[in-house]
PDB file of the backbone (N, CA, C, O) and the ligand in Angstrom, with CONECT records:
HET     ZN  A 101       1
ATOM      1  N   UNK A   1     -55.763 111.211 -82.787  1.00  0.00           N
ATOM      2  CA  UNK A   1     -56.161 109.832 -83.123  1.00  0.00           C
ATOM      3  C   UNK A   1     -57.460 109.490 -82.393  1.00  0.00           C
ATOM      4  O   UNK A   1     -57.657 109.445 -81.179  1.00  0.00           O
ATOM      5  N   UNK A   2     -58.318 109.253 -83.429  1.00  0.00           N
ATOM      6  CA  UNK A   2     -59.760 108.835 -82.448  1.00  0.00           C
ATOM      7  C   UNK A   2     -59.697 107.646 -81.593  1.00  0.00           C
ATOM      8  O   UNK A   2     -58.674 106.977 -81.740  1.00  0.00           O
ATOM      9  N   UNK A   3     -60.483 107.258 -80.800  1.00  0.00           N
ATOM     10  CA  UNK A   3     -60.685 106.274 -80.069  1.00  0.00           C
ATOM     11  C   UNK A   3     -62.066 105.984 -80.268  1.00  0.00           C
ATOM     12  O   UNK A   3     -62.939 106.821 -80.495  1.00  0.00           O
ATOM     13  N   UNK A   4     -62.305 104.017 -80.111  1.00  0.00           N
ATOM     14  CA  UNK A   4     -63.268 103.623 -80.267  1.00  0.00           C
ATOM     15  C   UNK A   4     -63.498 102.003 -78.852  1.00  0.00           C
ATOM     16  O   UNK A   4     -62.905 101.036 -78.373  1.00  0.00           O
ATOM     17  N   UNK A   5     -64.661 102.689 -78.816  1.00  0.00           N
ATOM     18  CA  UNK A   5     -65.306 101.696 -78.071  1.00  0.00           C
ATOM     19  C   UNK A   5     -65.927 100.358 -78.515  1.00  0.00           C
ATOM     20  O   UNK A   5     -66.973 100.185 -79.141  1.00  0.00           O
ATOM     21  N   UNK A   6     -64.926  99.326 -77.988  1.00  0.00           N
ATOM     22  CA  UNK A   6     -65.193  97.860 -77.759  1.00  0.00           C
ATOM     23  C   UNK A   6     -66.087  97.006 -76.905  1.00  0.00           C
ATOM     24  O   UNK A   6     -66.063  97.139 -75.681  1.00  0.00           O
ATOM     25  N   UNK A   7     -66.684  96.345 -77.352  1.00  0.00           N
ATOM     26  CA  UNK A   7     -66.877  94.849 -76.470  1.00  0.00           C
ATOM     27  C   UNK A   7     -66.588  93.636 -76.719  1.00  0.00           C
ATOM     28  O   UNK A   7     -66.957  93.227 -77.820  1.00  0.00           O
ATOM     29  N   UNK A   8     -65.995  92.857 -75.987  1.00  0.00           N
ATOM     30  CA  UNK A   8     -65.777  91.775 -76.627  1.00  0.00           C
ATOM     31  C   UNK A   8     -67.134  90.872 -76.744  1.00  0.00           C
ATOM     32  O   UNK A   8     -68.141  91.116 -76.080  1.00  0.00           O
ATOM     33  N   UNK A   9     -67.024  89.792 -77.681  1.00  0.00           N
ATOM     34  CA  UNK A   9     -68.051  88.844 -78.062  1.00  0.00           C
ATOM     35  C   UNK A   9     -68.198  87.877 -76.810  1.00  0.00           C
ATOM     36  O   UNK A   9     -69.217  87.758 -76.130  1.00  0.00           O
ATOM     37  N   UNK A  10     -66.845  87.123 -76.605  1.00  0.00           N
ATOM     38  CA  UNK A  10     -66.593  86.353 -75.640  1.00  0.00           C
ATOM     39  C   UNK A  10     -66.815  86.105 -74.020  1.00  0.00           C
ATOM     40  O   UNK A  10     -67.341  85.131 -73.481  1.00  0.00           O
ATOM     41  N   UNK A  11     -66.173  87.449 -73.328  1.00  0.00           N
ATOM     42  CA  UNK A  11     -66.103  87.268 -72.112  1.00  0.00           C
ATOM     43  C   UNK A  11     -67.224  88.950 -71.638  1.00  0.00           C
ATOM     44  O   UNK A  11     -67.483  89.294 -70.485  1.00  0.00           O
ATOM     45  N   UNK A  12     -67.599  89.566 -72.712  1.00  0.00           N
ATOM     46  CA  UNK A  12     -68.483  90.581 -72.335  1.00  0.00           C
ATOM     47  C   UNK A  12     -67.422  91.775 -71.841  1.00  0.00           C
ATOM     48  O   UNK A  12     -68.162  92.591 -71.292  1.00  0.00           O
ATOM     49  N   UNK A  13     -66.236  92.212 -71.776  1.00  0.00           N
ATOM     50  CA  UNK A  13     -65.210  93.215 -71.871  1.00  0.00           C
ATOM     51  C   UNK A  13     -65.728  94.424 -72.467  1.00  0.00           C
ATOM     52  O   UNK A  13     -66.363  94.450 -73.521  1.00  0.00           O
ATOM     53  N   UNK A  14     -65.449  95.376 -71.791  1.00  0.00           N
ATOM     54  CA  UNK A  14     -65.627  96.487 -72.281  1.00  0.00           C
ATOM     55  C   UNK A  14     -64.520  97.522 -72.559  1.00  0.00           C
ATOM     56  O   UNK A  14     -64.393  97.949 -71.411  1.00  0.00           O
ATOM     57  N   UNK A  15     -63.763  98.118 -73.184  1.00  0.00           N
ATOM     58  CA  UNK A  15     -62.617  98.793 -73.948  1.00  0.00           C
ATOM     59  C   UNK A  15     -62.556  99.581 -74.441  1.00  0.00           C
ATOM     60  O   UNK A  15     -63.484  99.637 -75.247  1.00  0.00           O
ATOM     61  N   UNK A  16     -61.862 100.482 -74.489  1.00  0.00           N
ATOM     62  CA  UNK A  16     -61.835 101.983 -75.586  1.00  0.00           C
ATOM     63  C   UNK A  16     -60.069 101.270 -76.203  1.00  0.00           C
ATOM     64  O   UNK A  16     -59.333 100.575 -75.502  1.00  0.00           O
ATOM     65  N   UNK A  17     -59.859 101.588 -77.249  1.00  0.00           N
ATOM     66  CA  UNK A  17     -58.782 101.680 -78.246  1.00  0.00           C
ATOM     67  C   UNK A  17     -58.516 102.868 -78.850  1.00  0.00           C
ATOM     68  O   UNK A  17     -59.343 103.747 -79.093  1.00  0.00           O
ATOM     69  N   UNK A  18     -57.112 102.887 -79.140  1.00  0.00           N
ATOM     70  CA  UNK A  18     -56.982 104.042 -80.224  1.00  0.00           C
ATOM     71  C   UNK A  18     -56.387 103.401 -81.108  1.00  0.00           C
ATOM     72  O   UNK A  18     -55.316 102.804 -81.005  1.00  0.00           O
ATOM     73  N   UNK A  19     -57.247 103.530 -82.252  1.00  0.00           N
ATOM     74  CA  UNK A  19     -57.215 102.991 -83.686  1.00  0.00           C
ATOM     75  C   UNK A  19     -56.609 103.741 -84.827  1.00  0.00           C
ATOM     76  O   UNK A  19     -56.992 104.885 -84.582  1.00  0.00           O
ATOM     77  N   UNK A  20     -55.960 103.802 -85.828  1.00  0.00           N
ATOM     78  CA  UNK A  20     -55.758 104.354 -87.085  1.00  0.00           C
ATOM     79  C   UNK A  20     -56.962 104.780 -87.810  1.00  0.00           C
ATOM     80  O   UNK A  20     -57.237 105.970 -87.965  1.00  0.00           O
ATOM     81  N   UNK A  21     -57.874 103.556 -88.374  1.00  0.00           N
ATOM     82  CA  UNK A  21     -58.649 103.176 -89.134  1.00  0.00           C
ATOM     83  C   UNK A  21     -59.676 102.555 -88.384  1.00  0.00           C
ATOM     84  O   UNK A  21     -59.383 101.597 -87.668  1.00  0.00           O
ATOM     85  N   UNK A  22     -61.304 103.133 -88.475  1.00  0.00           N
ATOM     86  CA  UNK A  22     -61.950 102.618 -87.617  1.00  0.00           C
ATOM     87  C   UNK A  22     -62.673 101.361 -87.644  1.00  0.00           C
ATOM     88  O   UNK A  22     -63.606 101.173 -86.862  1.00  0.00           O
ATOM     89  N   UNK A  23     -62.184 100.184 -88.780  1.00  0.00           N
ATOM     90  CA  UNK A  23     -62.645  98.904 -88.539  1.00  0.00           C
ATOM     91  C   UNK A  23     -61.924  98.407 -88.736  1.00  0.00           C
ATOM     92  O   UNK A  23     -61.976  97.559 -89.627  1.00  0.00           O
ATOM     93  N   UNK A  24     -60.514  98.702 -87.823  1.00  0.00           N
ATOM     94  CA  UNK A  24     -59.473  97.585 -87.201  1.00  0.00           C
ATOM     95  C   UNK A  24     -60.522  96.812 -86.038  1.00  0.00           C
ATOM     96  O   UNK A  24     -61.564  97.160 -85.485  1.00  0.00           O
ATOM     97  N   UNK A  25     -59.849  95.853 -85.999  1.00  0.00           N
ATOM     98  CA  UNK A  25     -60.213  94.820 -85.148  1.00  0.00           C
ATOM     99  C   UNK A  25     -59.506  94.474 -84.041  1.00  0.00           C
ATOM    100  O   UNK A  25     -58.437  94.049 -84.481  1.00  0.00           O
ATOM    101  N   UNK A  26     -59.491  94.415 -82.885  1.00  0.00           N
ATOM    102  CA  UNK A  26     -58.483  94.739 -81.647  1.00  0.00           C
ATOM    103  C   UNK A  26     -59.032  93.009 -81.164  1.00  0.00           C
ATOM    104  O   UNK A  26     -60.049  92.364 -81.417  1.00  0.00           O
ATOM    105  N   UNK A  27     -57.853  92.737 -80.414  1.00  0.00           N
ATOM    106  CA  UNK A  27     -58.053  91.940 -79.482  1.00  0.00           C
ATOM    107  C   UNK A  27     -58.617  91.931 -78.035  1.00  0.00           C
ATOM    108  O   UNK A  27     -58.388  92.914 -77.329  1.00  0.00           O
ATOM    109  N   UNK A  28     -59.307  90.935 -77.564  1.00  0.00           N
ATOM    110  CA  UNK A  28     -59.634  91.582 -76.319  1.00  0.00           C
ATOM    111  C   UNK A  28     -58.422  91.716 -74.830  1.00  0.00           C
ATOM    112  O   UNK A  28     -57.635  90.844 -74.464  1.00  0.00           O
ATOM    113  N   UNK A  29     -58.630  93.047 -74.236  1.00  0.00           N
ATOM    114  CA  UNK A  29     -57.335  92.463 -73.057  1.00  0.00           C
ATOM    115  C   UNK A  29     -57.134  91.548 -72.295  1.00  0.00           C
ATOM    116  O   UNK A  29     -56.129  91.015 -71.824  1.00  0.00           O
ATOM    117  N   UNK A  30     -58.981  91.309 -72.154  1.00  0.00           N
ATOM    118  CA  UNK A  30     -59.367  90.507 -70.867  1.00  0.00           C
ATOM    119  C   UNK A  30     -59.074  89.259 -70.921  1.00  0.00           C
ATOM    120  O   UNK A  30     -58.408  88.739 -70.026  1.00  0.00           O
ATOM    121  N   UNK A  31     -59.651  88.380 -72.281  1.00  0.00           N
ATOM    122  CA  UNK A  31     -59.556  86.912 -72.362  1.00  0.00           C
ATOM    123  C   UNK A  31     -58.553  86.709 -73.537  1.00  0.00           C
ATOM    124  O   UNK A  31     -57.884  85.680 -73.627  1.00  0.00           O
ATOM    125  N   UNK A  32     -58.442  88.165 -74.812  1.00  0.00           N
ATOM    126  CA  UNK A  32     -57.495  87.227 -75.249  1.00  0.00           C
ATOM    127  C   UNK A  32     -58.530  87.438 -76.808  1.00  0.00           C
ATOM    128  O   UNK A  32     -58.127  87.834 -77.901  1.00  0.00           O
ATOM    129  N   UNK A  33     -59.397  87.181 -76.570  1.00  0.00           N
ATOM    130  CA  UNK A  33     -60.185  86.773 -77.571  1.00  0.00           C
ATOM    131  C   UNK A  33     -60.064  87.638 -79.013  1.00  0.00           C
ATOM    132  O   UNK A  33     -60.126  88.866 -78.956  1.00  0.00           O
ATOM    133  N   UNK A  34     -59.889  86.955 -80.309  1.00  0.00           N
ATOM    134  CA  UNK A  34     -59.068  87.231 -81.627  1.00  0.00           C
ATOM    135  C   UNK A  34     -60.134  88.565 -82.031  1.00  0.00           C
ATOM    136  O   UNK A  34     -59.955  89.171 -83.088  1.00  0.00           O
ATOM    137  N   UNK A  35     -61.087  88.893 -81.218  1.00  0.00           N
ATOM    138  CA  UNK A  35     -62.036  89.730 -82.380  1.00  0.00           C
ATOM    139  C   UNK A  35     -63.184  90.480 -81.483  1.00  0.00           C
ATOM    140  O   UNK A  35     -64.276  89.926 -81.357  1.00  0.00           O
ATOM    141  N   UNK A  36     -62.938  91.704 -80.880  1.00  0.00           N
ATOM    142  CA  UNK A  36     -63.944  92.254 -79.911  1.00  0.00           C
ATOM    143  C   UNK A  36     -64.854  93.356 -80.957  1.00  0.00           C
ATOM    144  O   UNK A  36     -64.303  94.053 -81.809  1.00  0.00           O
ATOM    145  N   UNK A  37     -65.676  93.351 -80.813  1.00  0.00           N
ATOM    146  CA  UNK A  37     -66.837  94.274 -81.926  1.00  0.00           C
ATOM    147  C   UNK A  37     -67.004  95.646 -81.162  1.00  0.00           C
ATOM    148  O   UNK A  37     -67.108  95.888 -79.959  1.00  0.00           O
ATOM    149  N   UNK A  38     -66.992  96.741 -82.661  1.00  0.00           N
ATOM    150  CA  UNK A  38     -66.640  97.641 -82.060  1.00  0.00           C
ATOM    151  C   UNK A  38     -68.004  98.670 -81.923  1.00  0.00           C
ATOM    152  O   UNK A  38     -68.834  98.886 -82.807  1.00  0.00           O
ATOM    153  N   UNK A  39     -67.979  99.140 -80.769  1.00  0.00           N
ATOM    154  CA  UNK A  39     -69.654  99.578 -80.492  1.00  0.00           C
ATOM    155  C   UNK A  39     -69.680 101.147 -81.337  1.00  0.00           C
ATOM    156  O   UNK A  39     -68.902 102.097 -81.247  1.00  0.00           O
ATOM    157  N   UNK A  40     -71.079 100.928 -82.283  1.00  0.00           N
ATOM    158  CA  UNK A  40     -71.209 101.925 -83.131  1.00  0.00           C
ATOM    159  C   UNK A  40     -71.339 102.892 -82.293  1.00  0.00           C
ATOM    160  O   UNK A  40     -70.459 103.736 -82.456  1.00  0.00           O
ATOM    161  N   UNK A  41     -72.067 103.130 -81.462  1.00  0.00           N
ATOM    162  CA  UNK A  41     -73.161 104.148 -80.797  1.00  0.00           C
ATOM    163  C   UNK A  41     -73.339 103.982 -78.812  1.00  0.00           C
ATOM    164  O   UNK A  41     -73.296 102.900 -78.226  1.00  0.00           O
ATOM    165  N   UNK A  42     -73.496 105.086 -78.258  1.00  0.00           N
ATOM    166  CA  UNK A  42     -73.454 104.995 -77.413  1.00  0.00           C
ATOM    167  C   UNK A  42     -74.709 103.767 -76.803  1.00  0.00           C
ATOM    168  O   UNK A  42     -75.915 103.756 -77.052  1.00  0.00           O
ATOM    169  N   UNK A  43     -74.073 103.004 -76.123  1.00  0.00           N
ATOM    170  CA  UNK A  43     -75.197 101.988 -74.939  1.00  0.00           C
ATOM    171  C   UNK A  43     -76.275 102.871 -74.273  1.00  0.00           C
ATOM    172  O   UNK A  43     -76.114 104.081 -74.110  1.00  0.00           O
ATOM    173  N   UNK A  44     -77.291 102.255 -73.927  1.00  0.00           N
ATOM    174  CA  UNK A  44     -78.270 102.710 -73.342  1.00  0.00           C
ATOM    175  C   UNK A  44     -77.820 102.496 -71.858  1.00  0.00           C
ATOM    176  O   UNK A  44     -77.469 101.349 -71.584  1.00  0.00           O
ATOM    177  N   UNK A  45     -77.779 103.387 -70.907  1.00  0.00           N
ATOM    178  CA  UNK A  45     -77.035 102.994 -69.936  1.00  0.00           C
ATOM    179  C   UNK A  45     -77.925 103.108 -68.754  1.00  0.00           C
ATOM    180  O   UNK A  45     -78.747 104.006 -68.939  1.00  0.00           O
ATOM    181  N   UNK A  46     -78.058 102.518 -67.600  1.00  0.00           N
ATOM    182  CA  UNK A  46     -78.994 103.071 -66.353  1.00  0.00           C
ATOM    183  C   UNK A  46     -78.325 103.423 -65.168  1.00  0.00           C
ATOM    184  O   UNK A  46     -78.919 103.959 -64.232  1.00  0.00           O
ATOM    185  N   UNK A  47     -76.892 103.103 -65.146  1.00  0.00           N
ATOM    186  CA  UNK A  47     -76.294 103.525 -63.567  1.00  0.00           C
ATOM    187  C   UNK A  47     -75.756 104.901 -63.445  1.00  0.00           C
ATOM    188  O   UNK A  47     -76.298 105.347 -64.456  1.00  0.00           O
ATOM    189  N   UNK A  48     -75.367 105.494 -63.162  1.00  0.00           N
ATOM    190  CA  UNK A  48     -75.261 107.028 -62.937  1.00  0.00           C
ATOM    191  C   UNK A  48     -73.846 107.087 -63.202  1.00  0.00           C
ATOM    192  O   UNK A  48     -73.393 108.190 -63.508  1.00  0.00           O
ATOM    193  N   UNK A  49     -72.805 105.773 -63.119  1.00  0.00           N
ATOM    194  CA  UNK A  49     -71.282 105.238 -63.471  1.00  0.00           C
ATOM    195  C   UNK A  49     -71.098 105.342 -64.820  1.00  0.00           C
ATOM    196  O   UNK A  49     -70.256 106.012 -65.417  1.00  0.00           O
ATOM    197  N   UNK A  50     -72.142 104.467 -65.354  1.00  0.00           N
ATOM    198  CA  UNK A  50     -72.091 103.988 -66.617  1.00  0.00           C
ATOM    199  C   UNK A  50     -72.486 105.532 -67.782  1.00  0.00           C
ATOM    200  O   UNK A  50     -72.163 105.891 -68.915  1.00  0.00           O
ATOM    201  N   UNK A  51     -73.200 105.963 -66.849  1.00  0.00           N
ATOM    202  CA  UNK A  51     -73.895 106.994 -67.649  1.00  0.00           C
ATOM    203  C   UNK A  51     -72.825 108.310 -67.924  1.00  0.00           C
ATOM    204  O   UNK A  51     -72.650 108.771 -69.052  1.00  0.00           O
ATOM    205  N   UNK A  52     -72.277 108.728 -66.940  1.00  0.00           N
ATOM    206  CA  UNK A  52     -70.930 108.864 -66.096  1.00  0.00           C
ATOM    207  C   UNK A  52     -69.786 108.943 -67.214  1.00  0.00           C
ATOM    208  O   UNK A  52     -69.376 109.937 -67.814  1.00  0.00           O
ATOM    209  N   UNK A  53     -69.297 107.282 -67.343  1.00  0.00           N
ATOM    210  CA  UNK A  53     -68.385 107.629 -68.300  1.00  0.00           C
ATOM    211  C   UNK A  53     -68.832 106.970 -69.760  1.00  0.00           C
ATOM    212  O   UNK A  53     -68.013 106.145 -70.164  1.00  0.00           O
ATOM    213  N   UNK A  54     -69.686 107.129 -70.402  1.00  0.00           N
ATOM    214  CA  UNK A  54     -70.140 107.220 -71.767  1.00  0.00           C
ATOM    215  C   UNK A  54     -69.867 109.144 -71.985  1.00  0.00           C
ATOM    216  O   UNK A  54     -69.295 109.543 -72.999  1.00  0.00           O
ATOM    217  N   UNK A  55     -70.315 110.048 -71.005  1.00  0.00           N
ATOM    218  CA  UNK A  55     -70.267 111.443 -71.123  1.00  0.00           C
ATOM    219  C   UNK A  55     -69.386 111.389 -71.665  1.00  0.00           C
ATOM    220  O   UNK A  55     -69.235 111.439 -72.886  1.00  0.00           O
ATOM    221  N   UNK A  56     -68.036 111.186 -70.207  1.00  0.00           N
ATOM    222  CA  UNK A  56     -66.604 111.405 -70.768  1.00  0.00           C
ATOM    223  C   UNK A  56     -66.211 111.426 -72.879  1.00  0.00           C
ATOM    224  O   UNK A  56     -65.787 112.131 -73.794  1.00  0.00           O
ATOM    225  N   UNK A  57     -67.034 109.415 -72.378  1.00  0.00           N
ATOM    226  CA  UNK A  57     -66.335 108.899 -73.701  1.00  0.00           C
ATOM    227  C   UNK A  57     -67.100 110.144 -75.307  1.00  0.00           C
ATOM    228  O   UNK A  57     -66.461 110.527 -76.287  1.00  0.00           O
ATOM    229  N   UNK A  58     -68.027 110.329 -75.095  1.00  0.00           N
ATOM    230  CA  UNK A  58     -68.292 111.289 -76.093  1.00  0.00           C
ATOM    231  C   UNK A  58     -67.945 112.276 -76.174  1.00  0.00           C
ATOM    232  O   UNK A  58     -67.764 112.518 -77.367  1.00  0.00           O
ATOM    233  N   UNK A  59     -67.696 113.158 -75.525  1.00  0.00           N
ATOM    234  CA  UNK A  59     -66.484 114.040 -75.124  1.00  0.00           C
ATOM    235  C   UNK A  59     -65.245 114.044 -75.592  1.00  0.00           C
ATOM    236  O   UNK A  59     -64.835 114.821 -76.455  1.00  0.00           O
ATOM    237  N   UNK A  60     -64.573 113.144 -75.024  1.00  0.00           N
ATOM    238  CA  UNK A  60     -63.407 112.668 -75.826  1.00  0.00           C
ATOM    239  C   UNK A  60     -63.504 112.220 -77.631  1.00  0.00           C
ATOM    240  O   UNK A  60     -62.721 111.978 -78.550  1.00  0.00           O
ATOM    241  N   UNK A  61     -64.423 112.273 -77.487  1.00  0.00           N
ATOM    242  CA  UNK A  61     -64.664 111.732 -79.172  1.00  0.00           C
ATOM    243  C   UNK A  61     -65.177 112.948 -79.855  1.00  0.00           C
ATOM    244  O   UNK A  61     -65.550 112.716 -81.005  1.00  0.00           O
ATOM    245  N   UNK A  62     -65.322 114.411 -79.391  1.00  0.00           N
ATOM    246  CA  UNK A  62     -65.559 115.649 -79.724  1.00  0.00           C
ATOM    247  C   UNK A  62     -66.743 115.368 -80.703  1.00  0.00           C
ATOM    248  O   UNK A  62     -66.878 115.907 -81.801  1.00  0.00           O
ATOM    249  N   UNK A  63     -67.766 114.241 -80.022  1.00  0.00           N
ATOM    250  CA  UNK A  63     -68.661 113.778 -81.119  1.00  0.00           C
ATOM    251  C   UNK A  63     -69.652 114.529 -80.923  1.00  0.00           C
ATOM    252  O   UNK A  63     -70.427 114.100 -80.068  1.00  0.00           O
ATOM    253  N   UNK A  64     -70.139 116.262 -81.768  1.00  0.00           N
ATOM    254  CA  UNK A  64     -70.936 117.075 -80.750  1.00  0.00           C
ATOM    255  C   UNK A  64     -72.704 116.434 -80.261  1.00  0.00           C
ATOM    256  O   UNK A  64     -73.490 116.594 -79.327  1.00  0.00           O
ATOM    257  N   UNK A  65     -72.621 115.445 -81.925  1.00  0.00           N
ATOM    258  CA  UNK A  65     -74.047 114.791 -81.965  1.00  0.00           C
ATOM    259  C   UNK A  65     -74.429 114.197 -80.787  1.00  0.00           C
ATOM    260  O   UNK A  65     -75.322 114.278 -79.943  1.00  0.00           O
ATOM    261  N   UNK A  66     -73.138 113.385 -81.107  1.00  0.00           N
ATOM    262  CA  UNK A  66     -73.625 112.352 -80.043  1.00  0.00           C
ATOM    263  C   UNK A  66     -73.572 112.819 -78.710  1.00  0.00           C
ATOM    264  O   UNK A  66     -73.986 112.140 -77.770  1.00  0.00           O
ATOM    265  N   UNK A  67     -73.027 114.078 -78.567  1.00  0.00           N
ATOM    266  CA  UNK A  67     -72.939 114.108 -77.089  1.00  0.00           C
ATOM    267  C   UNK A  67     -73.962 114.917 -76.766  1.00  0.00           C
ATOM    268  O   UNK A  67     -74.064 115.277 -75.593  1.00  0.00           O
ATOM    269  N   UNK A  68     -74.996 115.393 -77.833  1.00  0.00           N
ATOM    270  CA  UNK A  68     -76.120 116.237 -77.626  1.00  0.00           C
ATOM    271  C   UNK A  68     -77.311 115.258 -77.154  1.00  0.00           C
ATOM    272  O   UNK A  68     -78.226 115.259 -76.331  1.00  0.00           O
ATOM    273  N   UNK A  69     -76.511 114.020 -78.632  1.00  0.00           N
ATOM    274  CA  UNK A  69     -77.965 112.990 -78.213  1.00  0.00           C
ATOM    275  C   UNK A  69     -77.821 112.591 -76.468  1.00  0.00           C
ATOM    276  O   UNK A  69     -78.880 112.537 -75.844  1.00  0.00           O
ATOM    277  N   UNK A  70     -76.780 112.374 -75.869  1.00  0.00           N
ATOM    278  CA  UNK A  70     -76.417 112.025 -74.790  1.00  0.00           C
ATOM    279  C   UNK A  70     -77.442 112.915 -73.631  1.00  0.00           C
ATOM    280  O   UNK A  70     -78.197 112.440 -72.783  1.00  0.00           O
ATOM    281  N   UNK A  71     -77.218 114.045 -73.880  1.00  0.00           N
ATOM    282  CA  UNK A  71     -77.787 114.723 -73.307  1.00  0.00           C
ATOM    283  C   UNK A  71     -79.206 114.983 -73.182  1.00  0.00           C
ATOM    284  O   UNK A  71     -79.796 115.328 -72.158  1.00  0.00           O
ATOM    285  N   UNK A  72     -79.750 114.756 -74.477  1.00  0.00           N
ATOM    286  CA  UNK A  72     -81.207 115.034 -74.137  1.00  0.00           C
ATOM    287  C   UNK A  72     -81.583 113.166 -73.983  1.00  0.00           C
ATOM    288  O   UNK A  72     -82.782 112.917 -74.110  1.00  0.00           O
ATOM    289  N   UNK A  73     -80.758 112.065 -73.758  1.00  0.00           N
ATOM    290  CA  UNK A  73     -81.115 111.294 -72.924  1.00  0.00           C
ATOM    291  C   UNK A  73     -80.955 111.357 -71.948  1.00  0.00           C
ATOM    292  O   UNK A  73     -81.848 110.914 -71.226  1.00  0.00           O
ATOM    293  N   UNK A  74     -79.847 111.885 -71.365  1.00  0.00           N
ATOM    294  CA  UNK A  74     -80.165 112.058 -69.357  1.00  0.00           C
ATOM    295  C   UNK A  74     -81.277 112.415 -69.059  1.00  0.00           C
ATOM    296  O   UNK A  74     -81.907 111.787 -68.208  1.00  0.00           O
ATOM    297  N   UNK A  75     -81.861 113.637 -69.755  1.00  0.00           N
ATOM    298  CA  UNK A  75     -82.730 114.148 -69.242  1.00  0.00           C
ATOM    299  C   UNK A  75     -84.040 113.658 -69.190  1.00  0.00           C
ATOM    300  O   UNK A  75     -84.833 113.726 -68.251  1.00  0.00           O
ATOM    301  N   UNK A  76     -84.245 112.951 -70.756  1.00  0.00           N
ATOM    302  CA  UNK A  76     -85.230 112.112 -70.803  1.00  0.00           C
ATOM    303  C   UNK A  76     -85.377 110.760 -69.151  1.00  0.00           C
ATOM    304  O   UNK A  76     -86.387 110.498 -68.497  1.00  0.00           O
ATOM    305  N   UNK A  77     -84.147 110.285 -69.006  1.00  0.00           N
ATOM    306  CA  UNK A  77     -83.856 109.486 -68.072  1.00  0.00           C
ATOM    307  C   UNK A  77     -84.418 110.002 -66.610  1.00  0.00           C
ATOM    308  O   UNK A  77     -85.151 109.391 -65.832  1.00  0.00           O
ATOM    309  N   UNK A  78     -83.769 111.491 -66.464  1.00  0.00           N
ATOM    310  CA  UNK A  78     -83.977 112.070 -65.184  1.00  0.00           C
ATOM    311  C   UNK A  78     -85.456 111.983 -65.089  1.00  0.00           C
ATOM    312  O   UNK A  78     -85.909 111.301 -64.169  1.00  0.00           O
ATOM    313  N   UNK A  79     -85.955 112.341 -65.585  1.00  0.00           N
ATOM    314  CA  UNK A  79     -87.783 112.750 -65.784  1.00  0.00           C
ATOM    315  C   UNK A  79     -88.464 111.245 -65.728  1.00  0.00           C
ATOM    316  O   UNK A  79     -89.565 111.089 -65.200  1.00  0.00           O
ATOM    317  N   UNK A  80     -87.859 110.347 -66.207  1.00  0.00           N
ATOM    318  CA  UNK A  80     -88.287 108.750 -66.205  1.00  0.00           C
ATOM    319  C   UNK A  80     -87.635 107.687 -65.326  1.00  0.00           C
ATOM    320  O   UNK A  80     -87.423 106.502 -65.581  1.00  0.00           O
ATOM    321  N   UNK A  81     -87.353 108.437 -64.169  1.00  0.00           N
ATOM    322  CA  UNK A  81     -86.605 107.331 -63.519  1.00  0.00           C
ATOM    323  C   UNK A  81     -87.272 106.738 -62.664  1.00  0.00           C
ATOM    324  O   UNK A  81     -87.400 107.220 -61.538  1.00  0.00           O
ATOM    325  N   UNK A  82     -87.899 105.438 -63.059  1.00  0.00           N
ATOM    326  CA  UNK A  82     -88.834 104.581 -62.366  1.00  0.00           C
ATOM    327  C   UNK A  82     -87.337 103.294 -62.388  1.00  0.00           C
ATOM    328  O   UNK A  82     -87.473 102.179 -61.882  1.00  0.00           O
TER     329      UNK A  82
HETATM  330 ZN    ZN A 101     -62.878  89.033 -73.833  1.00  0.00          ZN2+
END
């Protein structure tokens, strides 16, 4: 069962789900809120945490693209880290 990454609209929550169908609509855990949007594509990320577990999350999503694109953004990142 895939999993998909959330944010909520409301309180700014961030979430992974495991969904059936990938434009179910989940609630958020945090506030509650009826309708968290579900993030197409990996975030542009700058903390080494964040960056961290997006890996994981593409990984887990055996998404090879995306986890290639992932990759030749670290690197782009590493080389540009002002
Ligand atoms: Zn929320």
């Amino acid at each position: 069962m895939p999993t998909f990454d959330y944010r909520c609209g409301s309180c700014g929550a961030e979430f992974e789900e495991w969904v059936k169908v990938a434009d179910t609509s989940v609630p958020c855990p945090e506030c509650g809120a009826a309708e968290a949007e579900r993030q197409l594509s990996i975030p542009i990320v700058h903390s080494s945490t964040t960056r961290a577990k997006s890996m994981r999350a593409a990984k887990r999503r055996d998404d090879r693209k995306q986890y290639e694109n992932m990759k030749v953004r670290m690197e782009y990142e590493a080389d540009h880290d002002d």
